[in-house]
C-alpha positions in Angstrom: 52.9 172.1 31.4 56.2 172.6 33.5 58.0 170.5 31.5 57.2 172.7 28.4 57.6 175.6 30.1 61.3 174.5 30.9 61.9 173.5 27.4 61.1 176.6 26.3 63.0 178.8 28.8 66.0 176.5 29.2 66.5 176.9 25.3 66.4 180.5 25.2 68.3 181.3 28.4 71.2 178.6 28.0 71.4 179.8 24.5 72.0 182.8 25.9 74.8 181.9 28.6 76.5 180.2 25.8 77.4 183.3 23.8 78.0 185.4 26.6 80.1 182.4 28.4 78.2 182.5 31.7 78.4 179.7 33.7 75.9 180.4 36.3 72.4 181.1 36.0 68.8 181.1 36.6 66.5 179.7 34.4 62.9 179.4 35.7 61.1 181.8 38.7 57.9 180.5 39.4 56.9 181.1 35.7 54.3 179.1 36.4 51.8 179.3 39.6 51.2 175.6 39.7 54.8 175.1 39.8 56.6 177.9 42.2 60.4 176.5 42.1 63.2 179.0 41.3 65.6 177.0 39.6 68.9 177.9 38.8 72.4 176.4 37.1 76.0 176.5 38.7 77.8 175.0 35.8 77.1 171.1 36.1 74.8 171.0 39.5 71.2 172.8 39.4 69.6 174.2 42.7 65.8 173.9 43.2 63.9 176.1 45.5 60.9 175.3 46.6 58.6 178.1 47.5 56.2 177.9 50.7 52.6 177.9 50.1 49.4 176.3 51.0 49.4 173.5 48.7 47.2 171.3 50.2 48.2 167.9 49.2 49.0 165.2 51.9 52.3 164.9 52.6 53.3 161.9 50.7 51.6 163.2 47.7 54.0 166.3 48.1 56.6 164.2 48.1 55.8 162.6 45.2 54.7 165.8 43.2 57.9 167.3 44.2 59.8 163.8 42.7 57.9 164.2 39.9 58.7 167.3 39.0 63.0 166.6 39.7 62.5 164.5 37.3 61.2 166.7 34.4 64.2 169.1 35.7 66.8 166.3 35.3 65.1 165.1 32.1 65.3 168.4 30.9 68.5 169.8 31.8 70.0 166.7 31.3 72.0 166.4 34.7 71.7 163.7 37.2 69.4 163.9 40.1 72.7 163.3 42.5 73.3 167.0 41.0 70.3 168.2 41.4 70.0 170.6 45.2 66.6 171.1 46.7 65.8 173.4 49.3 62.4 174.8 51.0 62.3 178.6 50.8 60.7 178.5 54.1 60.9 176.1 56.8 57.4 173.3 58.0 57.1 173.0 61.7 57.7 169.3 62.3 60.0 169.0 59.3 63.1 168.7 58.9 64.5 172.3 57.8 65.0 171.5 54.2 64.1 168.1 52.3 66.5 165.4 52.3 69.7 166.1 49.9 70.0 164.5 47.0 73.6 164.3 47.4 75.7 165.2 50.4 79.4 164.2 49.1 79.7 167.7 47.3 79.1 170.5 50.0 81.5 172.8 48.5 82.5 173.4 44.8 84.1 176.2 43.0 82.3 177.8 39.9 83.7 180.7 37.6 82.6 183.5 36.9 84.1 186.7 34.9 87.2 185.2 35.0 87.4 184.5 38.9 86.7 181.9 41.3 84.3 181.9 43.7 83.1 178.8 46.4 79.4 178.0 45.9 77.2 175.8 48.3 74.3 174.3 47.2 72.7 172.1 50.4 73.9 173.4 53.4 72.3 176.9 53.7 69.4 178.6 52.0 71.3 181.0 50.0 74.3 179.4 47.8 76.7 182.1 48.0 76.8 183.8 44.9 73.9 186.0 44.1 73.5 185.6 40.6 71.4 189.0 40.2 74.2 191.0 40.9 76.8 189.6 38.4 76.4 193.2 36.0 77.0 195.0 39.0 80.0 193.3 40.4 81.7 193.9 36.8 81.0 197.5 36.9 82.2 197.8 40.3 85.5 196.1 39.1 86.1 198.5 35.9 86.6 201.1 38.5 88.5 199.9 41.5 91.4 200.4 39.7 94.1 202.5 42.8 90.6 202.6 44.4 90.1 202.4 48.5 86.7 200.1 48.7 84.3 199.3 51.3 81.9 196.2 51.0 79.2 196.5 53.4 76.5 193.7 54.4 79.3 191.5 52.4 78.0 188.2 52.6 80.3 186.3 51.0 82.3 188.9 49.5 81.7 188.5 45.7 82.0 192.4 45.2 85.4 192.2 47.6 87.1 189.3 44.7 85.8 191.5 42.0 87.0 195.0 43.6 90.5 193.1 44.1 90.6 192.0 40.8 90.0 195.4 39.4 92.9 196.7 41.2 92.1 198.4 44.6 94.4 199.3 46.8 92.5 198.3 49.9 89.5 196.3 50.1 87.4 196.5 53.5 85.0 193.8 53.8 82.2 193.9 56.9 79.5 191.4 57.9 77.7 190.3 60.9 78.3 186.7 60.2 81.7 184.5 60.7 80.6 182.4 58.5 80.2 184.4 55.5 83.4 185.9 56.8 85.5 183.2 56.7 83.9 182.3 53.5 84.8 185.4 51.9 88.1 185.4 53.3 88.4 181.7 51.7 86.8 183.5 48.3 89.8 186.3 48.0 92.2 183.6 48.9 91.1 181.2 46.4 91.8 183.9 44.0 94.9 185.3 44.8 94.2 187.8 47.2 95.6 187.3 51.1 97.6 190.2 51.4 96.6 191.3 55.2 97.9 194.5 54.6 95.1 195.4 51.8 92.4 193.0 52.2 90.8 193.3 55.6 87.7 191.4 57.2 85.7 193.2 60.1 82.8 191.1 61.8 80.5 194.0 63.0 77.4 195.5 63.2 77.1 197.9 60.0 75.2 200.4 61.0 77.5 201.0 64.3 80.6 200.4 61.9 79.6 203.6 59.9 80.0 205.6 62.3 83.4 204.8 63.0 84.7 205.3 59.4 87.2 207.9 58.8 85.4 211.0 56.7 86.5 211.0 53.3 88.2 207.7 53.2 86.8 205.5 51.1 86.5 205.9 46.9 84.0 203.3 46.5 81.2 201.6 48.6 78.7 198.7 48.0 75.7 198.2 50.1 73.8 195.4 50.1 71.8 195.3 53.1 68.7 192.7 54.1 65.2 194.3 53.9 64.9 193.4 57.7 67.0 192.2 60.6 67.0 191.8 64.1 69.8 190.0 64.7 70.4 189.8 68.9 74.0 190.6 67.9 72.9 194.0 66.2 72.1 196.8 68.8 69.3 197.9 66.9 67.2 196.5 64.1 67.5 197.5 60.4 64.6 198.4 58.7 65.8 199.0 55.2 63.0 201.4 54.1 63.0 203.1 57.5 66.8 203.5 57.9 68.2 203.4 54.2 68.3 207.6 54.1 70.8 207.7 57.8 72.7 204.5 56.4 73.2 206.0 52.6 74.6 209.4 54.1 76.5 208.2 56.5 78.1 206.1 53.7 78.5 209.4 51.6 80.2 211.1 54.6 82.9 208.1 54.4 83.6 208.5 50.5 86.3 211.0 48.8 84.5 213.8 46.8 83.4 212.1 43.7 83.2 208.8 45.1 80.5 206.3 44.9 78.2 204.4 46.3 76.1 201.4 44.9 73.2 200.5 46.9 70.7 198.0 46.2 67.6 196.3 47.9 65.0 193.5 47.3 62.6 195.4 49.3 59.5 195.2 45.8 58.1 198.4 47.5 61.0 200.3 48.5 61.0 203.9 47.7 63.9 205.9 47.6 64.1 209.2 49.5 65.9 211.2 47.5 65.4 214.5 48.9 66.8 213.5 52.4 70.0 212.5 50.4 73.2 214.3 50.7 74.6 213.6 47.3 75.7 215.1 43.9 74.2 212.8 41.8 71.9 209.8 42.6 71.1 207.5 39.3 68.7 204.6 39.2 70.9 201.4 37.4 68.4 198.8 38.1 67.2 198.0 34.6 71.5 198.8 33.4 72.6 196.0 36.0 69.7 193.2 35.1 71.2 190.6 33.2 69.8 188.3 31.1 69.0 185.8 33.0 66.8 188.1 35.4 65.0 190.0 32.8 60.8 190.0 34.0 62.2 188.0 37.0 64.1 190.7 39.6 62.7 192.1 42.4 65.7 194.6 43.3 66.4 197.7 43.0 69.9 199.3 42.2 71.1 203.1 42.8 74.7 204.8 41.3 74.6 207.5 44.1 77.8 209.7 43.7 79.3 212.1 46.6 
């Protein structure tokens, strides 16, 4: 049944990422209850995910179900299992974080995408580095960056940063909580060209303290990305995406030029968007115009063009 299932997808999908020449990309999304992996390809290494659930089988025979089923990935994606990344979704007290690696000589590697570089890691944290649901968005952000002043908020590891550089702005201002994804994104704009101090800045701070330091009127474009929930001991509040998207959005149209924009998303599945508490000229629902192929019947985002 899974193997079928992968057949089938794969074929379509990778079909797909041929003609558009797309390099990274997910395949499978718990299509199948009996099988809840998300599985995804960055060019010739494949990451497995593993969701948590209450699946009841002893722990070897989980082990072996879970061998079983690497298998029918390799078999079908034709890559080796030392390419093949697992990961747990959600960590078993008493286990080891994550299941062993399958291979830990590659931490790192760079993949391509759109024409840039970026550095992807596929066993070392839960998230690779690349979220692959947002490639449609970071192109659109790049067509208009051109002589643009750009602020990348929630960052991670600066994807929207590489592509706002490549599309020509003028200054790119890149903020996250974490030195780690920091540095990383700092390695990402290097890596493609960009380490001119001058323009391309990296502040490690709390976002929704950051905002209301920014300058009124300065910035031309905006990206924000945030988690559905943190309460991170280094933040001085929590963030509660639902609760605090309508302060975080206006303070975030306060900091853009007349006409300037902001892109906000979130994976919150039940988020609702308070329009009326906005302070904006235009506010324009993208989600479906930013889903790629890739994520069609599988994306749990939402996406907003909200203009000052």
């Amino acid at each position: 049944m899974f193997r079928n299932r992968l057949v089938k997808v794969f074929r379509h999908v990778g079909k797909q990422a041929k003609k558009t020449g797309v390099s990274c990309y997910r395949i499978y999304d718990h299509d199948l209850p009996e099988f809840p992996f998300c599985i995804e390809i960055y060019e010739s290494n494949v990451y497995v995910a593993e969701y948590s659930r209450r699946h009841g089988m002893p722990e070897t025979e989980h082990d072996e179900w879970v061998e079983a089923s690497l298998e029918v990935v390799s078999e079908v994606l034709q890559v080796s299992k030392t390419n093949i990344f697992l990961k747990l979704r959600q960590r078993k007290p008493g286990r080891l974080g994550q299941y062993q690696k399958f291979d830990e000589v590659q931490h790192e590697f760079i993949v391509r995408e759109n024409g840039l570089k970026f550095i992807v890691n596929l066993s070392d944290y839960l998230d690779t580095g690349l979220f692959l649901d947002h490639r449609i968005t970071r192109q659109m952000t790049r067509e208009q960056c051109s002589g643009k002043k750009m602020l990348n908020l929630f960052a991670y590891t600066g994807s929207f940063s590489v592509y706002a550089a490549a599309g020509g702005a003028i200054e790119v201002f890149t903020i996250d909580l974490s030195n780690t994804y920091l540095n990383w994104a700092e390695k990402n704009m290097k890596l493609n060209g960009f380490d001119d101090g001058s323009k391309y800045k990296f502040i490690r701070t709390d976002v929704k303290q950051y905002l209301k330091t920014v300058p009124a009127g300065y910035f031309d474009i905006i990206v924000m990305d945030p988690p559905t929930f943190s309460n991170s001991k280094r933040m001085e509040d929590f963030l509660d995406i639902q609760k605090d998207h309508v302060v975080l959005i206006n303070q975030c149209m306060m900091a853009l030029a007349p006409g300037g924009v902001l892109y906000f998303s979130t994976n919150l599945r039940k988020f609702i968007l308070d329009k009326d508490s906005i302070n904006a000229a235009e506010i324009k629902d993208i989600t479906r115009q930013t889903t790629a192929f890739d994520f069609e019947g599988k994306l749990f985002r939402w996406c907003y063009r909200i203009v000052k």
